[in-house]
C-alpha atoms as one frame of an Amber mdcrd trajectory, in Angstrom:
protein
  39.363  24.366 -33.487  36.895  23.229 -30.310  35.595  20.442 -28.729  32.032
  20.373 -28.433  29.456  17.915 -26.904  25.953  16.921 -28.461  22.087  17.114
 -27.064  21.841  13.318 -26.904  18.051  13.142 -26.370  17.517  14.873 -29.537
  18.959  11.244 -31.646  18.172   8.945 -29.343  15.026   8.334 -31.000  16.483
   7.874 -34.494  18.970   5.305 -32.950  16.190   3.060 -31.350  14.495   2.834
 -35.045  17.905   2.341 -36.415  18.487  -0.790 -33.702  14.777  -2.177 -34.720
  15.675  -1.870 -38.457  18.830  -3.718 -37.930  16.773  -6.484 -36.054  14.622
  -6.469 -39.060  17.583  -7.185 -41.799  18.803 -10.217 -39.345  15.193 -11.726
 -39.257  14.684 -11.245 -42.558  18.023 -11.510 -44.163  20.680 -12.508 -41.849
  22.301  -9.349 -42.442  23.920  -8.474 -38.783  25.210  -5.110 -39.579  24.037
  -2.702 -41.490  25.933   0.027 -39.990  28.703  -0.919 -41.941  27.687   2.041
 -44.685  29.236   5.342 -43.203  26.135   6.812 -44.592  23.783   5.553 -41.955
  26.227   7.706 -39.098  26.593  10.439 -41.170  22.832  10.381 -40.974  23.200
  10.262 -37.265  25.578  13.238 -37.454  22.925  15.249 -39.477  20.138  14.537
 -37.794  21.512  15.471 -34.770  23.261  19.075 -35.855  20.405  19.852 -38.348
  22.669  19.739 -41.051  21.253  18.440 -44.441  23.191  15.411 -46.496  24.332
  16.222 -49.716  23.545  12.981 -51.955  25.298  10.747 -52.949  28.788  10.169
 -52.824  30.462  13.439 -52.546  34.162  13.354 -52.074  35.342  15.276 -48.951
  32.076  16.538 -48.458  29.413  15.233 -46.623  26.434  18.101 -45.516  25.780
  21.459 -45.330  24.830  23.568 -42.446  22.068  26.533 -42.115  24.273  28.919
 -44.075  25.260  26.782 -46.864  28.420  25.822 -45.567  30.011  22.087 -46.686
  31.165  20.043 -43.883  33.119  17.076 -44.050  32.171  14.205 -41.571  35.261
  11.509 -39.933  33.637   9.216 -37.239  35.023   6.076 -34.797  32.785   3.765
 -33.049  33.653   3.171 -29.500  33.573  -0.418 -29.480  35.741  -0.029 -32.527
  39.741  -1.354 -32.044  40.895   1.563 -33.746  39.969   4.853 -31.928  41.319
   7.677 -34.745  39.918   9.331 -37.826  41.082   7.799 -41.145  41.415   9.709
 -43.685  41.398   6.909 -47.317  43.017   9.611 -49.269  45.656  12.562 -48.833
  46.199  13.589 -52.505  46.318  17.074 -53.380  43.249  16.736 -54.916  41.595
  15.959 -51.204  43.452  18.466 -49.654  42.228  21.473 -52.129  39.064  20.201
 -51.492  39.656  20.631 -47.859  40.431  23.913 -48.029  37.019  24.596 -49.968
  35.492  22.937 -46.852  34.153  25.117 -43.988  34.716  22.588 -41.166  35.561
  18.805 -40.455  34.085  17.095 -38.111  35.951  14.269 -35.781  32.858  12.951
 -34.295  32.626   9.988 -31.793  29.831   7.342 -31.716  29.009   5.241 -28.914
  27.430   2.092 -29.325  28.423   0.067 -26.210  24.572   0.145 -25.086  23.545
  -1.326 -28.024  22.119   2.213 -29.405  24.374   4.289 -31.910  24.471   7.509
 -29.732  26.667  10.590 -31.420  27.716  12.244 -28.117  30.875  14.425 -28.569
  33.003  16.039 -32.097  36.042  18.290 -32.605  35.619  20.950 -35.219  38.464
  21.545 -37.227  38.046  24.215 -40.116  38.772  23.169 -43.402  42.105  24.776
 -44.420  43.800  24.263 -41.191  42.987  20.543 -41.552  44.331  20.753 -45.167
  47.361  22.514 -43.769  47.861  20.142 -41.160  47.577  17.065 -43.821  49.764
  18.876 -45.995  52.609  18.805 -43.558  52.222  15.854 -41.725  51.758  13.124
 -44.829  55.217  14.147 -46.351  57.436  11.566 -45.353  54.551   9.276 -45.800
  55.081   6.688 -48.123  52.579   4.342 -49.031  50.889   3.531 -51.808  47.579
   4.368 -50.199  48.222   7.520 -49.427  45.743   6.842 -46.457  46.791   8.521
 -42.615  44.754   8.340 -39.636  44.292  11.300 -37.269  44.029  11.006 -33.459
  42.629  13.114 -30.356  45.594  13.343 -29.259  47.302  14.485 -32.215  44.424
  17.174 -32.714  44.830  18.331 -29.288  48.741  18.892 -29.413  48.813  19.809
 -33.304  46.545  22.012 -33.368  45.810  23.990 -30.208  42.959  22.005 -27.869
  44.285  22.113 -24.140  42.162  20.054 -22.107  43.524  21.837 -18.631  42.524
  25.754 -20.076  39.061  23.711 -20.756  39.291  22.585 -17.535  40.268  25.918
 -15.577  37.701  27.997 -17.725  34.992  24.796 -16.307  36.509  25.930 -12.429
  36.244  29.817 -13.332  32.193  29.222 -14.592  31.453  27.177 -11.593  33.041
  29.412  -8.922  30.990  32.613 -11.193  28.196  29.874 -10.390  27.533  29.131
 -14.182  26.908  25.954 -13.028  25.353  24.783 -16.326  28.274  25.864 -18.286
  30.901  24.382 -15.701  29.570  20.826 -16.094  29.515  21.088 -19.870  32.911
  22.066 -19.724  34.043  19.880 -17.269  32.323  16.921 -19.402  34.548  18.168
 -22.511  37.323  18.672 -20.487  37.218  14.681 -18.890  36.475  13.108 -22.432
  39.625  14.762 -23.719  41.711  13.318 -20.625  42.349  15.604 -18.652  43.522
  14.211 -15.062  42.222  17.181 -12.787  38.706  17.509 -14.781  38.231  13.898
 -14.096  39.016  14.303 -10.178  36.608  17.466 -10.017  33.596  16.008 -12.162
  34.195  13.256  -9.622  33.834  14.689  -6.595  30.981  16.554  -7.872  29.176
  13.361  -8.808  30.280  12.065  -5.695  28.264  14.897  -3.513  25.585  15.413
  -6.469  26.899  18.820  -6.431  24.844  20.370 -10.083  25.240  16.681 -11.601
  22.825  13.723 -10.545  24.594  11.698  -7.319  26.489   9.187  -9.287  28.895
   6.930  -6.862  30.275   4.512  -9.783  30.841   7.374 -12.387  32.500   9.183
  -9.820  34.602   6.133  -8.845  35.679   5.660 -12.189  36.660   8.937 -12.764
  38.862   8.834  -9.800  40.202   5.990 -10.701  41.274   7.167 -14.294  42.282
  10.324 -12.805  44.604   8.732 -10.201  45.707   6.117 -12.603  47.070   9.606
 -15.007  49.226  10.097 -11.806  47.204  12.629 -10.654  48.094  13.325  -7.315
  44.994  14.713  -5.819  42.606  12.241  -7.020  45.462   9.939  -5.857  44.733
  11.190  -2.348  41.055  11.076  -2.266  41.384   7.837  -3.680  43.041   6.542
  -0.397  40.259   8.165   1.497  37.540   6.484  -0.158  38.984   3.373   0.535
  40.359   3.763   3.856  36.981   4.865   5.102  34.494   2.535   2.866  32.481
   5.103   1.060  30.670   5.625  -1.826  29.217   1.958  -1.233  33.052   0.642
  -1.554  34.044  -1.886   1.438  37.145  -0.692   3.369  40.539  -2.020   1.525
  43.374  -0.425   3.462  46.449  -1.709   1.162  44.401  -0.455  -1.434  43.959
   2.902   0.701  47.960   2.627   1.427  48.837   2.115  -2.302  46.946   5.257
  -3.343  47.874   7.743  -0.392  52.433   6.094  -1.371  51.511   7.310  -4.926
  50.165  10.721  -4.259  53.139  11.012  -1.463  55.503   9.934  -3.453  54.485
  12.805  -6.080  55.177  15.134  -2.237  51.303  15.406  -1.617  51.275  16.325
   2.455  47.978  15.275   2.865  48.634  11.973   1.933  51.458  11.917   3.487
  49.978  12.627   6.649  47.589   9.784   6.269  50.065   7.501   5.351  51.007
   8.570   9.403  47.646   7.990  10.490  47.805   5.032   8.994  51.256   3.823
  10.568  49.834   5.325  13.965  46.379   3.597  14.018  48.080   0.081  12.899
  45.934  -0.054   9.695  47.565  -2.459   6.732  50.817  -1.234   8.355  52.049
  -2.998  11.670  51.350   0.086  14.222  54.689   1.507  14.660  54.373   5.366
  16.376  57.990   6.494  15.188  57.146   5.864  11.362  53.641   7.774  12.063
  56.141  10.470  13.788  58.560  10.464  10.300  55.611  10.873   7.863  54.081
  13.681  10.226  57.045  15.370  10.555  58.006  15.603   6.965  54.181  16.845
   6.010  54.904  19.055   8.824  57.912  20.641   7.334  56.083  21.111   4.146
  53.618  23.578   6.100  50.612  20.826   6.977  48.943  22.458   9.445  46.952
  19.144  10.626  50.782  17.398  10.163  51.703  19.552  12.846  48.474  18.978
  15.072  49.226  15.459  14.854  52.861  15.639  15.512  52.372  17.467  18.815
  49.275  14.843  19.569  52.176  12.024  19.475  54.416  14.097  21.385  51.628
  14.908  24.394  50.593  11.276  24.635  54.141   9.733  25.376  53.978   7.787
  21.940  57.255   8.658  20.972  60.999   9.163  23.019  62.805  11.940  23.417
  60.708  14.703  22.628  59.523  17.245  24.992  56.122  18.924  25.754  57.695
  22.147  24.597  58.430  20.839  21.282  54.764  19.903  20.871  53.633  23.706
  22.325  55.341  25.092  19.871  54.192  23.096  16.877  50.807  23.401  18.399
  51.158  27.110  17.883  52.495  26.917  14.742  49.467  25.213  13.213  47.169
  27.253  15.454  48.613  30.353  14.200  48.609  29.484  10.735  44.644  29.623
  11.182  44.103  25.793  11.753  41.446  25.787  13.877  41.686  22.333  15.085
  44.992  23.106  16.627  43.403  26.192  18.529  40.909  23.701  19.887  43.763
  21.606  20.760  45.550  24.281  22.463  41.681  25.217  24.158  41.371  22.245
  25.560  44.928  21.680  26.936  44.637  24.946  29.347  41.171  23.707  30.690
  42.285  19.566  31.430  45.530  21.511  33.381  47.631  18.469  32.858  49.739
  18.892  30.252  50.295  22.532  31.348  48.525  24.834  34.457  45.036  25.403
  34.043  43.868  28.446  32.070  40.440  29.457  31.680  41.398  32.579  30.178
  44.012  31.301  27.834  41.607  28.034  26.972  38.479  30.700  26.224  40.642
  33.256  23.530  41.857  29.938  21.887  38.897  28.491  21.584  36.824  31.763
  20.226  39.460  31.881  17.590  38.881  28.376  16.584  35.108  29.235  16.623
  35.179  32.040  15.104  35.974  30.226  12.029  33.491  27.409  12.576  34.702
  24.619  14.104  31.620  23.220  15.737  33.582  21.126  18.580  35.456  24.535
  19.525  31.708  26.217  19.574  30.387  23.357  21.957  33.447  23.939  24.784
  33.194  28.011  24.200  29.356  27.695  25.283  30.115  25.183  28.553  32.775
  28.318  29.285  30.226  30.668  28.999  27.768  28.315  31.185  29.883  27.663
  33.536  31.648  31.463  33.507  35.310  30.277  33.167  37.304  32.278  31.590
  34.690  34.628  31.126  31.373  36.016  32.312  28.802  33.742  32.548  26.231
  33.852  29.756  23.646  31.533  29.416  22.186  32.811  26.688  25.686  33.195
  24.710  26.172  29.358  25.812  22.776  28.665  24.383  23.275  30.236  21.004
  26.785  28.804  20.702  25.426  25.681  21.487  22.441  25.918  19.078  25.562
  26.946  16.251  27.537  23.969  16.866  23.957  21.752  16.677  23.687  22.751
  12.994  26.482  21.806  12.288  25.976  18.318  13.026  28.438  17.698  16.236
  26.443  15.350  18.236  28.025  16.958  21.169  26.514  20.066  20.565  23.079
  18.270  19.649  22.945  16.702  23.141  23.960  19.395  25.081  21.404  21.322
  23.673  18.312  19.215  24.060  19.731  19.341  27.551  19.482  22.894  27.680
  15.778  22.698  26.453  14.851  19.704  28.686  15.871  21.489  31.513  15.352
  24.985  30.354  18.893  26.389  30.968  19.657  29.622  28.521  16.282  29.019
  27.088  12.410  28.589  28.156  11.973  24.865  28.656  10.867  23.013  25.803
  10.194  19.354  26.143   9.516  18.896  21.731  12.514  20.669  21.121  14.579
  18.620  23.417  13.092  15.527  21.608  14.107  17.024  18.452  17.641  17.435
  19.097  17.953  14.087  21.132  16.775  12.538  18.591  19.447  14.133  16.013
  22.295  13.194  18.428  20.675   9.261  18.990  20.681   9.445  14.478  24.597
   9.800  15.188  24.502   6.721  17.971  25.391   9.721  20.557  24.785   7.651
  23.925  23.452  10.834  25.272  21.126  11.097  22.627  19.831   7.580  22.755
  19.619   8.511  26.573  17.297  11.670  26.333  14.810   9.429  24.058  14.468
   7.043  26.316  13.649   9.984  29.011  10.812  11.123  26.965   9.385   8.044
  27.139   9.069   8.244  31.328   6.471  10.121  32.852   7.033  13.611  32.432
   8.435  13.174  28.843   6.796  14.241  25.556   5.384  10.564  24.785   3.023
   8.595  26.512   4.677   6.942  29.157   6.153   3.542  27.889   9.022   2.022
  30.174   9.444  -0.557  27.481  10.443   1.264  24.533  12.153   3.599  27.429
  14.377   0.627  28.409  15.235  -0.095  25.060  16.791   3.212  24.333  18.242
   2.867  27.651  19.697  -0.692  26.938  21.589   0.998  23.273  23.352   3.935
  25.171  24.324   1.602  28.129  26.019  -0.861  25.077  27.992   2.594  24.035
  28.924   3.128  27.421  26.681   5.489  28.505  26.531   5.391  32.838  23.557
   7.046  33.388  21.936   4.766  30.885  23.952   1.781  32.841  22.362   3.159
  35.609  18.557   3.478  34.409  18.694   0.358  33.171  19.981  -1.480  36.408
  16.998   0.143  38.226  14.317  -0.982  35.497  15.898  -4.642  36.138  16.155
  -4.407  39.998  12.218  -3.323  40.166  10.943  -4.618  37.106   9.836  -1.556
  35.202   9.373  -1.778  31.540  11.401  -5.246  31.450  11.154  -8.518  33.555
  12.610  -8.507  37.233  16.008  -9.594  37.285  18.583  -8.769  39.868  21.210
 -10.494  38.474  20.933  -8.527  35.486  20.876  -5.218  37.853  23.413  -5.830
  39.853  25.313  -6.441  35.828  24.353  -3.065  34.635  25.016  -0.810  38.578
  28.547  -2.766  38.383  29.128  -1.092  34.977  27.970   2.101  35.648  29.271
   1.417  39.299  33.144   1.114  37.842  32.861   4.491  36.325  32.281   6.222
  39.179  28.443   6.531  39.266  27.584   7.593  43.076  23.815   6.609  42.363
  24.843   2.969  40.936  27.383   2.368  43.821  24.761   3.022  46.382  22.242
   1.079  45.222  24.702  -2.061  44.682  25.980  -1.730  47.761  22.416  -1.040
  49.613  21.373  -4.585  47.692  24.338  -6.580  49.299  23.395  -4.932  52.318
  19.833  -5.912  52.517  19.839  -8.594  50.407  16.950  -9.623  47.480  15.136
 -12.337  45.751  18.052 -14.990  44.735  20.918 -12.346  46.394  22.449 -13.285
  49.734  23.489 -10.623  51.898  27.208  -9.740  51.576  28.169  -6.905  53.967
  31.644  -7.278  52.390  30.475  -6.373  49.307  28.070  -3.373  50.774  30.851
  -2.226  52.123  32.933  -1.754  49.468  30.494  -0.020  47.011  28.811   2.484
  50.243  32.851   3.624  50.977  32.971   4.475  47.181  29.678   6.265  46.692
  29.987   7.660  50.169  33.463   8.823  49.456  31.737  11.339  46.541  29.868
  12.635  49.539  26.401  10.755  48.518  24.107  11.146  51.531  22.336   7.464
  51.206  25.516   6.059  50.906  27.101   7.563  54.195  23.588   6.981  56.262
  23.997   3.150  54.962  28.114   3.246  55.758  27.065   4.366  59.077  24.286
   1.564  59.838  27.016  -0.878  58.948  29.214   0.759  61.540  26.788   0.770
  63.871  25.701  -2.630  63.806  29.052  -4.404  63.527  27.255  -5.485  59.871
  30.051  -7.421  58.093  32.648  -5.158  60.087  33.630  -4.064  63.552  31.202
  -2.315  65.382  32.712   1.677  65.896  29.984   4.123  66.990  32.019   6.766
  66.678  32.403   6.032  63.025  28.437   5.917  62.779  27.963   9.054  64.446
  30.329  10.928  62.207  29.275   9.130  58.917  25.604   9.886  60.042  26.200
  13.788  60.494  27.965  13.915  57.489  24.829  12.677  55.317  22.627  15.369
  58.246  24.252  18.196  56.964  23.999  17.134  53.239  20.108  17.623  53.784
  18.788  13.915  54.486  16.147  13.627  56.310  16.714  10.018  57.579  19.938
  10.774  58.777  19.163  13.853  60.189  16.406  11.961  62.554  19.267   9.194
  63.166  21.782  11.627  63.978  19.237  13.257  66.444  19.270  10.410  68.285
  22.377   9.416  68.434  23.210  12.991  70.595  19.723  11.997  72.511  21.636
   8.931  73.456  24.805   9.568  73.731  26.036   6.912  71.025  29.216   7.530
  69.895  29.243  11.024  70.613  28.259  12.997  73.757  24.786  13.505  74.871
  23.746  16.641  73.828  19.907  17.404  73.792  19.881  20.524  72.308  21.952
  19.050  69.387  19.405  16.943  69.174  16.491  18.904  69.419  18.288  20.700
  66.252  18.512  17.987  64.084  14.722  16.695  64.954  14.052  20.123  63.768
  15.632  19.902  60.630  14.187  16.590  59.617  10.663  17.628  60.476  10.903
  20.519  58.427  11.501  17.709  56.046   8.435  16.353  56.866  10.217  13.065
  58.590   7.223  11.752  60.275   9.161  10.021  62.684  10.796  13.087  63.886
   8.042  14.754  64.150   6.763  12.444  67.045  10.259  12.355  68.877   9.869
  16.393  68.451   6.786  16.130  69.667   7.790  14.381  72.551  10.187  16.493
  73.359   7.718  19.704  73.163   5.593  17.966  75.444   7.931  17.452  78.335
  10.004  20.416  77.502  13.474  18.214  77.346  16.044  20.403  75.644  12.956
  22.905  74.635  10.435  25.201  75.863   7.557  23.224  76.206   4.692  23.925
  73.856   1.403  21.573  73.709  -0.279  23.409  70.990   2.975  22.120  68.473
   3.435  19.086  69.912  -0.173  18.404  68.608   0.432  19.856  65.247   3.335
  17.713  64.524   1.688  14.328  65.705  -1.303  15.689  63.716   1.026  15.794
  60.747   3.099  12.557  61.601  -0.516  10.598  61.531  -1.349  11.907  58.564
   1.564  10.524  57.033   0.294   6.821  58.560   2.443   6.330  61.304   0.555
   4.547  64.332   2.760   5.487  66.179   1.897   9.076  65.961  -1.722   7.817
  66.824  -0.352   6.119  69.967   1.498   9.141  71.411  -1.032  11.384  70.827
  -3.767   9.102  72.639  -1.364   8.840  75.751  -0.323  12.199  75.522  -4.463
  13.770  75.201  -4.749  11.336  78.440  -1.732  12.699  80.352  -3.640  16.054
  79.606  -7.019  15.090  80.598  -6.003  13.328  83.745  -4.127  16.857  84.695
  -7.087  18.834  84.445  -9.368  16.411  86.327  -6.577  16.900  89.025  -6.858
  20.756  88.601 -10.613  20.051  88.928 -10.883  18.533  91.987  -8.406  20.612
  93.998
């Protein structure tokens, strides 16, 4: 005996004249089913199997097939109350006519779209159906002598298994007999069978060789999970707890699926029901339930149970347990091959606060973990290899990792390596390729991402410059938290680029950035509240509080703006000394201004002692800077030779250059200084 499904296409045709016949009797006769007549499916059947009626009425024979063979046809309706084969007579007379007959078919009918559709049949031969009858109507008693037949009964009294249908579907698919696998799956799933219902699901689900089909594969899920099947049970919970597949988040609905399949000993949703407990989702959050359900998922050899389990222990969420206890579970599920505990265990030795810092140890955990293709493990291994901890450095290993972890979708990895690109780091610089991959990352509302569009809408990006569109890229990372993007955006407000002036709002978006430790934003909110602005008093309180912050992560700006403050007595008291060292601090960081200011604080002697060739050095260093206006005090100093060989021919050059820039004041020392000189050489004349 075998199940077997039917070319539907091949009758629809024949049921769509059928339908406009049986429109035609109730127009024309008020006759609202004429499918009453067996005849008119066993017509259907026919048709569809190119079998040929034998007329009339003929017993327990209804057609024969290509080679002659007579085939008796049983059929149910689907819409019909009573889904089983009846057969009206079990005499002995039937039954030796059976055994004459080559098969019977149990054939199904569908007709709840309106259109009689023959989609699916056993076939039984004839004298193991007459066998069967003969034994199973004995202690049947009435009168007329009728007995109806089920699937069920076929399937356990005579030999159809729905799961060996089902495991020959997995062995085609897995030979990649796709074609096969479905129609065996399909056979498998209208027979009942819990697991071929969860597989034909999940391939609907990803349109993996079947159209994408989200409610057939909910149903089947559903009817799956509802046979107690524990998987399907599982994903189930998953579908709901996460709201796919079009289905809005329900997560008692989630929780009553994933206590089913755990109560059937399923780990995985037994370690959800932990997430679940951990998170605070349907359940009140309560960490030392979550730590129960890991635990026993753990003990059944969960490898992500275990993951978690340490996770709980490292983050203080439960009492009594030790980091120890959570190293050694950690190595447990890392050794088992779980590579998101060898990330885990990665990442641990480069933070160095759980346990001392390992480079070494945190680069052979995380190869292992990439090595079988877990693309977050990939994007740390490359920043090892950039950075050449743990390791020797390797751009170009970085950059392929990097590029690896990209195709895999981690939006990490997608950032990272338009930034490589952008800035041509492991690779040649490539401005459309960095567009290309910021733009993947921004698709996955990666604040980085959204970030590096905006960039290529400045000048020097891929785009024609537009500060508007720029800003509004800007102004979605900042919302995710993005401080660069803070950043950006508080300098388009503060000057007005690409969106309308507004201090207020800059001062909103520096503060942001500002409280995450963003040198940049710190100086420019404090520089603000030092200077003051359009609708902004001055507040030297406030300047000072956001210079000492950027100025204690050594910004130059910041510590030449500390040290005006100082100097001054600007909101403070006044401490030269203070200045002077604040001021050399920014010199030797390479700024120009305060290298000039710091040469003349040692020219005057303010807060430190006078010291000309100190001073000479530092005009030096700004001027090769091009700092016009120490390259008049230099100048100067050439000229009369203070602290410096004198040298006319360079003291001309550098005014030269220092009027260039448009300083009049260059102009005015070169004027007296050509005078000095001509005066000198009338004197020279004369004598």
């Amino acid at each position: 005996m075998s199940f077997k499904q039917v070319n539907k296409s091949r009758i629809l045709e024949l049921s769509r004249e059928l339908a406009r016949l049986q429109q035609y009797f109730l127009d024309q006769y008020g006759v609202d089913d004429i499918f009453s007549n067996s005849k008119i499916f066993e017509i259907i059947i026919a048709d569809s199997l190119g079998h040929s009626i034998i007329p009339g009425h003929s017993g327990s024979r209804d057609a024969r097939d290509d080679d002659g063979g007579e085939i008796e046809y049983k059929h149910f309706k689907e819409t019909s109350s009573n889904h089983s084969w009846t057969f009206n007579d079990f005499s002995d007379t039937t039954i030796e006519k059976l055994n004459d007959t080559k098969y019977v078919l149990f054939t199904h009918i569908n007709d709840s779209s309106g259109v009689y559709v023959f989609d699916w049949y056993y076939e039984v031969e004839g004298s193991v159906m007459a066998e069967y009858l003969a034994n199973a109507t004995l202690a049947i008693q009435n009168t007329r002598k009728m007995i109806n037949v089920s699937a069920r009964q076929l399937e356990t009294r005579l030999g159809i298994n729905p799961a060996e249908i089902t495991e020959e579907a997995f062995k085609q698919y897995n030979q990649k007999n796709f074609s096969k696998a479905v129609q065996l799956f399909e056979e498998a799933v209208n027979l009942g069978d819990p697991a071929a219902q969860h597989l034909l699901g999940l391939m609907c689900e990803d349109g993996d060789q079947v159209p994408k089909d989200y409610e057939k594969a909910l149903i089947l899920q559903i009817k799956s999970a509802e046979q107690g099947y524990q998987h399907a049970q599982t994903h189930l919970g998953s579908i709901y707890i996460q709201g796919r597949m079009g289905i809005e988040k329900n997560y008692e609905t989630a929780a009553f699926w994933f206590t089913k399949a755990a109560d059937q000993g399923n780990l995985i949703a037994i370690n959800d029901l932990g997430n679940m407990h951990s998170i605070g989702l349907f359940f009140e959050k309560n960490q030392e339930l979550a730590y129960e359900h890991y635990k026993t998922a753990a003990e059944g050899g969960s490898p992500i149970a275990k993951l978690n389990q340490a996770s709980l222990i490292l983050e203080g969420k439960v009492k009594n347990k030790d980091i120890e206890e959570a190293l050694s579970l950690l190595k447990e599920s890392a050794n088992s091959g779980y590579a998101g505990a060898q990330f885990k265990l990665g990442m641990l030795n480069i933070e160095g606060e759980k346990i001392p810092q390992n480079y070494e140890q945190a680069f052979n955990w995380l190869s292992v973990a990439s090595d079988s293709g877990d693309a977050s493990a990939k994007t740390s291994l490359a920043i090892l290899y950039g950075q050449g901890l743990g390791c020797k450095q390797d751009l170009e290993k970085s950059f392929a990792l990097t590029n690896e972890a990209a195709k895999l979708n981690s939006s990490q990895a997608q950032f990272n390596l338009a930034w490589a690109y952008h800035h041509g780091i492991g690779t040649e610089k490539n401005l459309d390729e960095a567009n290309k991959w910021y733009e993947a990352a921004a698709r996955q509302n990666h604040p980085g991402g959204l970030r590096g569009v905006g960039q290529m809408y400045e000048p020097g990006g891929i785009f024609e410059p537009n500060l508007k569109i720029a800003a509004k890229f800007y102004a979605e990372a900042a919302a995710l938290g993005d401080v660069i993007a803070q950043y950006n955006l508080g300098v388009f407000f503060e000057y007005g680029e690409g969106i309308e002036k507004d201090i207020n709002k800059a001062i909103e978006f520096y503060e942001l950035a500002a409280i995450q430790g963003n040198a940049s934003a710190q100086l420019n909110l404090g520089t603000l509240y030092m200077n003051g602005a359009e609708n902004l008093e001055k507040n030297f309180i406030k300047a000072k509080k956001w210079l000492e912050l950027s100025a204690n992560q050594e910004h130059p700006k910041a510590l030449a703006n500390l040290a005006l403050l100082y100097a001054n007595g600007l909101g403070l008291e006044k401490n030269l000394l203070l200045a002077a060292d604040l001021m050399e601090r920014s010199a030797n960081l390479g700024n120009p201004y305060s290298q000039y200011n710091t040469a003349i604080f040692y020219r005057d002697g303010n807060g430190v002692e006078k010291d000309q060739k100190k001073s000479i050095y530092w005009l030096e260093q700004a001027s090769s800077q091009d700092f016009p206006d120490a390259q008049i005090d230099l100048a100067i100093a050439l000229y009369k030779g203070n602290g410096v060989d004198q040298n006319i021919q360079r003291c001309m050059d550098l005014l030269t250059l220092a009027q260039e820039a448009g300083l009049e004041r260059a102009a005015k020392v070169k004027e007296i200084i050509e005078g000095e000189l001509r005066s000198d050489n009338n004197k020279l004349s004369r004598k």
